[in-house]
N, C-alpha and C positions, 0 to 999 in steps of 0.2 A: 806347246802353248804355256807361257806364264803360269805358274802357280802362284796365290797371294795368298801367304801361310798369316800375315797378319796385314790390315787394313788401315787407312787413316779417315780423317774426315770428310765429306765430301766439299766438293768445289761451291755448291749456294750455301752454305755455313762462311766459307772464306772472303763469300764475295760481298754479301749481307757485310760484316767488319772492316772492310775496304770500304762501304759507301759512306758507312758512321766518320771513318777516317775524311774521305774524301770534302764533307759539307764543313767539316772542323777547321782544315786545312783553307779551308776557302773564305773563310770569313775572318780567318789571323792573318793572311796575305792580302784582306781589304783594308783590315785595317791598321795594318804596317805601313802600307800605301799611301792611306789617307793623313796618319797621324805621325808615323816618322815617330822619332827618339820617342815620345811619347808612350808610342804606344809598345814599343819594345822596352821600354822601362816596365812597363803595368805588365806586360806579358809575364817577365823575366821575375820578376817578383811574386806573380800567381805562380806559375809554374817550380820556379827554383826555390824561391825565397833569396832571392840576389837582389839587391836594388845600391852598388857601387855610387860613388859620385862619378868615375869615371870606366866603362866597361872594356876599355883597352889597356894593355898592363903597360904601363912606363919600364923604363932600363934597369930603375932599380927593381922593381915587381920582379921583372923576371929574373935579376941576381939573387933575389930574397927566393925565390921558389926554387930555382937552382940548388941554392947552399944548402935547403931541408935534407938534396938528397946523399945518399952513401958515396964514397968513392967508386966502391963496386956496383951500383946501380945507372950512374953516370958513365962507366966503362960498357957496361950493359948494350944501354943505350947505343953509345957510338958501335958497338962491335954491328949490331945488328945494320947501323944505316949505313958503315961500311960494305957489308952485304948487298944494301938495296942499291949504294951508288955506284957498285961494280958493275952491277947485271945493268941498270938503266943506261947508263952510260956505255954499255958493248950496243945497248939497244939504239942509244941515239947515233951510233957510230955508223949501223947499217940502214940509217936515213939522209941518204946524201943527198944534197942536190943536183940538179941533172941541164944540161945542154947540150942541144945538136941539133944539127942541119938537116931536116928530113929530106931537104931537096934542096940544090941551088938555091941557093937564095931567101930561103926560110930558114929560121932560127926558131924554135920551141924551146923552152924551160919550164921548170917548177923551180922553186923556194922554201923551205920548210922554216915557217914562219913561227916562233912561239906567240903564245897569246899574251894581250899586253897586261890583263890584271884576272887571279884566277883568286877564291873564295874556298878555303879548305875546312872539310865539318870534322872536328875530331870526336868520337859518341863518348859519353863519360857520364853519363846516368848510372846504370845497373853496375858498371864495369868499366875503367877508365884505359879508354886504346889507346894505349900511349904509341904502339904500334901502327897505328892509322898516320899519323903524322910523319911516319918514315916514308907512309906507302904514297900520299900526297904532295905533302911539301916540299919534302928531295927528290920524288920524279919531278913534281914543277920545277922546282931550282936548277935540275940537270939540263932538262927542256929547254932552260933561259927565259923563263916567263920574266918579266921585270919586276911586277907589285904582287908579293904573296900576301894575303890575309889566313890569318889562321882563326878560328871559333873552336872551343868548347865550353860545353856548361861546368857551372861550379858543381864541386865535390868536397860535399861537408863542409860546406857553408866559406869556402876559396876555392884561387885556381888549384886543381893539380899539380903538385909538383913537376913528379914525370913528364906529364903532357905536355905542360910548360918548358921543359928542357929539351924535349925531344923536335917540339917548335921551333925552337927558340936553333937549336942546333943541328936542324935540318934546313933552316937561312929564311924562315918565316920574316916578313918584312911590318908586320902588325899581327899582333895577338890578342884577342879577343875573349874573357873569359863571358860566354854569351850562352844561350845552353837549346835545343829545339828550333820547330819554324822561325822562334824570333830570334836568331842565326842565322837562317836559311834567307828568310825575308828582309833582314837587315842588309846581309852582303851581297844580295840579288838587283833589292830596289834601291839601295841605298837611305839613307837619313841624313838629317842634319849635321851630323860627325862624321858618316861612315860611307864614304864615297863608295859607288856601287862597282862591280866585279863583272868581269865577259862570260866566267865561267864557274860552276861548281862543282866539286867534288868531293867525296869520302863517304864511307854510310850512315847509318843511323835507323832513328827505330821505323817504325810504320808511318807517322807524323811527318819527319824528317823527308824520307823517300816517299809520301805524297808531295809536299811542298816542292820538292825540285822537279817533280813531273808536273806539277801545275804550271811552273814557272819555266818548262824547256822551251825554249823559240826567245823569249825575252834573254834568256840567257843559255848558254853551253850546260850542258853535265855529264859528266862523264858516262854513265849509263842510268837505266832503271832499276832500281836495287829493290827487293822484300829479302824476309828472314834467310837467314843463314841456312845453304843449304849440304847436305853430306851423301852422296854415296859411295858404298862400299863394295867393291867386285872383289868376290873372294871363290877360292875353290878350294879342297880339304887340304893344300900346301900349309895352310895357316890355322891358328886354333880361333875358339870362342873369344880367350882373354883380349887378343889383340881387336878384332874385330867388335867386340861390346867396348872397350877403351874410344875405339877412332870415331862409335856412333857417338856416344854421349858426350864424349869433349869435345863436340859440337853440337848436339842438343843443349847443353848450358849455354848457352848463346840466349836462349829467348823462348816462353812458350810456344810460339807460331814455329822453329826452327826445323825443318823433316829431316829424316834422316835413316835414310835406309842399304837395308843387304840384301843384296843381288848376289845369289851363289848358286851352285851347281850339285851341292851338297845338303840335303835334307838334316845330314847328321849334325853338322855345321851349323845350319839355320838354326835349329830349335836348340843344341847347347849354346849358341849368341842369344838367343831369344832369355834364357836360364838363366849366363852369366850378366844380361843388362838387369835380370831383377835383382842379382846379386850385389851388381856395384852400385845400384840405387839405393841400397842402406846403408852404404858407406862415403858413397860420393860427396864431398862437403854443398858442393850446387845440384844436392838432385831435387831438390825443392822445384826447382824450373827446370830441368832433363827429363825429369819424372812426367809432368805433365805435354811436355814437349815430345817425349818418347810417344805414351800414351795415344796424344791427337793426331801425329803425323809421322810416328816412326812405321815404316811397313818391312816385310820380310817378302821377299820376291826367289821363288825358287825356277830355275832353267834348266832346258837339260844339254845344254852346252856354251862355251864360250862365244859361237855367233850368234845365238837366243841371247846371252846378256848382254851383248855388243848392240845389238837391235834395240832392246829396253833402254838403256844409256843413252844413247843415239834419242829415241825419242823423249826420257825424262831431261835432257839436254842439263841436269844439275852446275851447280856452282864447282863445287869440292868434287871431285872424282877420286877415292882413294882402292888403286887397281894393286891386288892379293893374289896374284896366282901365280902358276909355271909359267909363265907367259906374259907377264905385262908390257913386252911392248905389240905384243899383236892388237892389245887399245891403242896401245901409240899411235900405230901405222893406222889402225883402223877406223877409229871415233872423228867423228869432225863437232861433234855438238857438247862443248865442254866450257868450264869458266877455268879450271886449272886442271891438268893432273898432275897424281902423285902417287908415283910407281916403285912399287915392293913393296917389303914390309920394314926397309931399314927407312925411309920417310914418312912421312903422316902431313894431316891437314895444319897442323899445329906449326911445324915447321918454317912451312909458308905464310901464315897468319902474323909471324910473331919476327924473325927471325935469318931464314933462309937466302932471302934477296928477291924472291919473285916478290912481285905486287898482290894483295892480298882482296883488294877492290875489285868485285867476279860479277858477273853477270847470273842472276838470279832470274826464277819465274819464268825459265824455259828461252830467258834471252841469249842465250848459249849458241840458238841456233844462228846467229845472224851478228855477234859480235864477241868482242875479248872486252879482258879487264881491262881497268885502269894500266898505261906503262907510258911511256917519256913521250909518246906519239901520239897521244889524246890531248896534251898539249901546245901541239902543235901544226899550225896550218899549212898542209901543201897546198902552195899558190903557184898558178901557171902563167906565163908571160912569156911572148911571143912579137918575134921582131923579122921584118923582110927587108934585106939589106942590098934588094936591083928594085931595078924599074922591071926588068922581065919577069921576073917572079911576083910580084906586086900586079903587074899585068895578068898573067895566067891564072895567079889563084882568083883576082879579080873576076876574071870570066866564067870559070867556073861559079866562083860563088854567087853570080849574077843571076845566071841561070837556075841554077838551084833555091835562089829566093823567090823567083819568079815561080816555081814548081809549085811553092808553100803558097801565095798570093801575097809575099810580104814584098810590096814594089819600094819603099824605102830601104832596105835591106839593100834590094840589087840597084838602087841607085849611088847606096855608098860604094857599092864595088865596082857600078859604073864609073864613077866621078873617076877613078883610081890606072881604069883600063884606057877613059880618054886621055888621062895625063900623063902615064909612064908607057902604056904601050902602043903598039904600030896595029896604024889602022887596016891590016887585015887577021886581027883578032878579034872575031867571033864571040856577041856578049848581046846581055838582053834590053841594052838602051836601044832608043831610037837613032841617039845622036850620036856620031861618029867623029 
């Protein structure tokens, strides 16, 4: 059984702060609704202290925030989204479209259709992702979505550079320096300026990811996001240093961030447990690791690799970072994950920033039942279906006649009657009267 050498907070402490979140959320989506520009003007201003004449950046906006940056920072940039548009683009490769004849005379297909206008949130509060806009924009663009919108908030009283480039150069179609829900609810419900979006995506704080669960069904989103989450499977193959490094540079993410070690090694545990106090006074962000560590870092001891694979499995985490003799027997093994990231020559950071996987995970145990953000959340398979006899048209007609007639839905089998009196031969068997 599980050993829990350190503990986090409980679930009615978390749930209490979600509901504060939740009533907030509800009443800046009324009245974005009601007020339009208006009222995302006053938001944006309480909130950022932004109040633009105009909150979409014009050609030169964005060549003026461009040129702030280094050559090497612009290099940066492209190296990483060449990264993300390899891997997307092998992904959109192995979504083909499909036809075939299941039988005489029946034709089936799908289509994988991109969505016509998608809503990208880049977070740029705490910490400006300039990495989000790879993991968004350029899987949209690869996708073939038509109308990208891009949003984030100001930083230091303008746009972002970076972000702006990273937009701007991952084929953003509008740019938005816009910042929280009055983003989220801007490119959802639309305004007077800002024609509304089918879909949204990328994360954000707690604010942010209520807003798009309030507003899923009105529109697409890519998943349900909360804080950033880390685990770590290790076994005594690897020391403290690495293992206290891969918690914390994901607990600076956010105080709500968890972040825990699952090992097989008590010796292990408690010198990770040592070395996190140690890098906490050195860490430049332990100001919010520290407290992050604190509320929801836990230390989980097993006494073997299928005891941690069981724990994993049911924490379903975002971030999997797997440390042992062994990491692909998680490979083969784990089905409840937002990414993993296997040995100790990759890390969470890789993938965040860099690597080419998509960095937008399913959090809050959504692990079990879906994947992240990649080029196919973008895109609609649509089925369509054609019968090219009258015999075939005839038989499925009969069959489906009947089988409506099963349910009680007699409209139903009168369309497939209409179908059987006009293409087939009247010793075909069907639930009309009339022959």
């Amino acid at each position: 059984m599980p050993l829990h050498l350190k503990t986090a907070l409980g679930a009615a402490q978390r749930a209490e702060a979600d509901s504060k979140v939740r009533l907030i959320v509800e009443g800046i989506l009324a009245d974005i609704e009601a007020r339009g520009d208006a009222a995302i003007r006053e938001l944006s201003a309480k909130f950022d202290k932004w109040e633009p004449a105009d909150f979409r950046l014009s050609e030169a906006d964005i060549e003026a925030a461009i040129g702030k940056l280094s050559a090497r920072d612009l290099d940066d940039i492209r190296f990483a989204q060449a990264n993300v548009r390899r891997f997307a683009e092998a992904q959109k490769a192995a979504l083909t479209d499909i036809e075939v004849e299941t039988m005489p005379g029946v034709v089936l297909g799908h289509r994988n259709i991109p969505v016509d206008a998608v809503g990208c949130y880049v977070p740029g509060g705490k910490y400006p992702m300039v990495a989000s806009a790879h993991m968004s924009v350029l899987t949209a663009k690869v996708a073939g979505v038509k109308r990208i919108v891009a949003a984030a908030p100001p930083f230091h009283g303008g746009p972002h550079p970076a972000i702006v480039a990273a937009m701007h150069l991952a084929g953003a179609d509008e740019i938005y320096v816009l910042g929280g829900v009055q983003a989220i609810g801007a490119m959802a419900l639309g305004t007077e300026t800002i024609a509304p979006v089918d879909m949204l995506v990328g994360p954000g704080n707690a604010f942010v990811a209520e807003a798009k669960r309030q507003l899923y069904g009105r529109v697409g989103i890519d998943l349900f996001a909360g804080p950033t989450e880390t685990l770590v499977i290790a076994d005594d193959s690897v020391d403290a240093e690495i293992c206290a490094t891969d918690l914390l540079g994901q607990a600076e993410h956010g105080p709500t961030s968890p972040a825990i070690l699952l090992t097989t090694s008590e010796k292990l545990a408690r010198e990770t447990m040592a070395e996190v106090e140690r890098l906490l006074t050195i860490l430049p962000t332990a100001e919010i690791a520290r407290v992050s560590w604190s509320d929801h870092g836990e230390v989980i001891l097993c006494a073997d690799d299928a005891e941690m694979l069981a724990v994993a499995n049911r924490l379903a985490f975002e971030h999997v970072q797997v440390m042992t003799r062994d990491p692909d027997y998680f490979l083969e093994n784990m089905t409840n994950y937002g990414a993993l990231f296997l040995g100790p020559r990759t890390n969470v950071a890789y993938g965040d920033k860099v690597i080419g996987t998509n960095h937008t995970l399913p959090t809050k145990r959504a692990g079990r039942y879906t994947g992240g953000l990649w080029v196919g959340k973008f895109l609609k398979t649509c089925t369509y279906q054609r019968v090219t006899t009258d015999e075939a048209s005839a038989l499925i007609g009969a069959y489906g006649s009947r089988l409506s007639m099963l349910e009680g839905f007699a409209g139903h089998a009168e369309q497939a009657n209409v179908r059987v009196r006009r293409y087939g031969r009247r010793n075909v068997p069907y639930a009309g009267a009339a022959e």
